[in-house]
Phi, psi and omega in degrees: 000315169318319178294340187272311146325335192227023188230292184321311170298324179309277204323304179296342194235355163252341177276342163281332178290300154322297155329314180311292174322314185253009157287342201282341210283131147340131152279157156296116170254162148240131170256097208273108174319293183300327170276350177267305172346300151340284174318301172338304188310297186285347176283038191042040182208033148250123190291354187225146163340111112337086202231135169328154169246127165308153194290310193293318180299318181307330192271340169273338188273327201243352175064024165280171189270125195285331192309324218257342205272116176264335183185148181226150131234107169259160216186120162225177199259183176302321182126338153317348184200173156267021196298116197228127175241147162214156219185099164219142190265083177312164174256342165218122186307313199310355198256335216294314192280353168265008179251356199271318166297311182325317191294325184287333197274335194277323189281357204245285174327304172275352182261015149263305131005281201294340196298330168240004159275335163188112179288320175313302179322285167009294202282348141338283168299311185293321194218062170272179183224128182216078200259152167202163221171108192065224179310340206267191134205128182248104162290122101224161170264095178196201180323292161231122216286316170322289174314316203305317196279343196266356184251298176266359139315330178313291179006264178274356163257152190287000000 
């Protein structure tokens, strides 16, 4: 009986110990890029026109390693704003801090650009949403950084 006693609790404290581990643990996600765009697009909370980008311009525009990129959706403004969505999908998460900097170097590059052609933009540039998870790395640029973030959390939580 004693043994039972010192055997249920170890037993009870390795199956909590094991939940932990495997709530803490990465789920596999898949994100269907184009629909989340979609969504992005449509939510009102860019003040300027949007129109889709092609997978090359966008890869040429950010100086990414074409190699590294498995699928992009991307969406810019007029040029009238800094309004911006990119959606790209890796082929190996292990590439994400060097494409998520390319992204940071690019967003630094244009929030010098607006500072002295529309100043308005900045603040803009200053509270983008820049989320990422496994494979995926997500940008936008728009109005309101709340929504913005509450729309690809749908996304990207488990």
């Amino acid at each position: 009986m004693r043994k039972l006693i010192v055997i249920i609790p170890i037993v009870i404290i390795a199956f909590v110990i094991l939940e932990i581990i495997y709530l803490n643990t990465d789920k596999d996600i898949n994100i269907d890029i184009q629909k989340l765009g979609e969504e992005l697009v449509n939510s009102k909370i860019f003040e300027d026109s949007l129109s889709q980008v092609d997978k090359d311009s966008i890869i040429k525009k950010y100086n990414f390693d074409s190699q590294k990129i498995k699928d992009i959706n991307s969406y810019v403004g007029t040029g009238a704003t800094a309004e911006e969505i990119l959606i790209i999908e890796l082929i190996k998460k292990d590439d994400k801090n060097v494409i998520t900097e390319n992204i940071k170097t690019k967003i630094q590059e244009r929030k010098q650009d607006f500072e002295n052609y529309l100043p308005k933009e900045v603040f803009k540039l200053e509270n983008y949403n820049l989320e990422s998870k496994e494979n995926y790395i997500i940008l936008c640029i728009s109005n309101d950084f709340d929504k913005a973030k509450e729309i690809i959390d749908k996304y990207i939580k488990d």
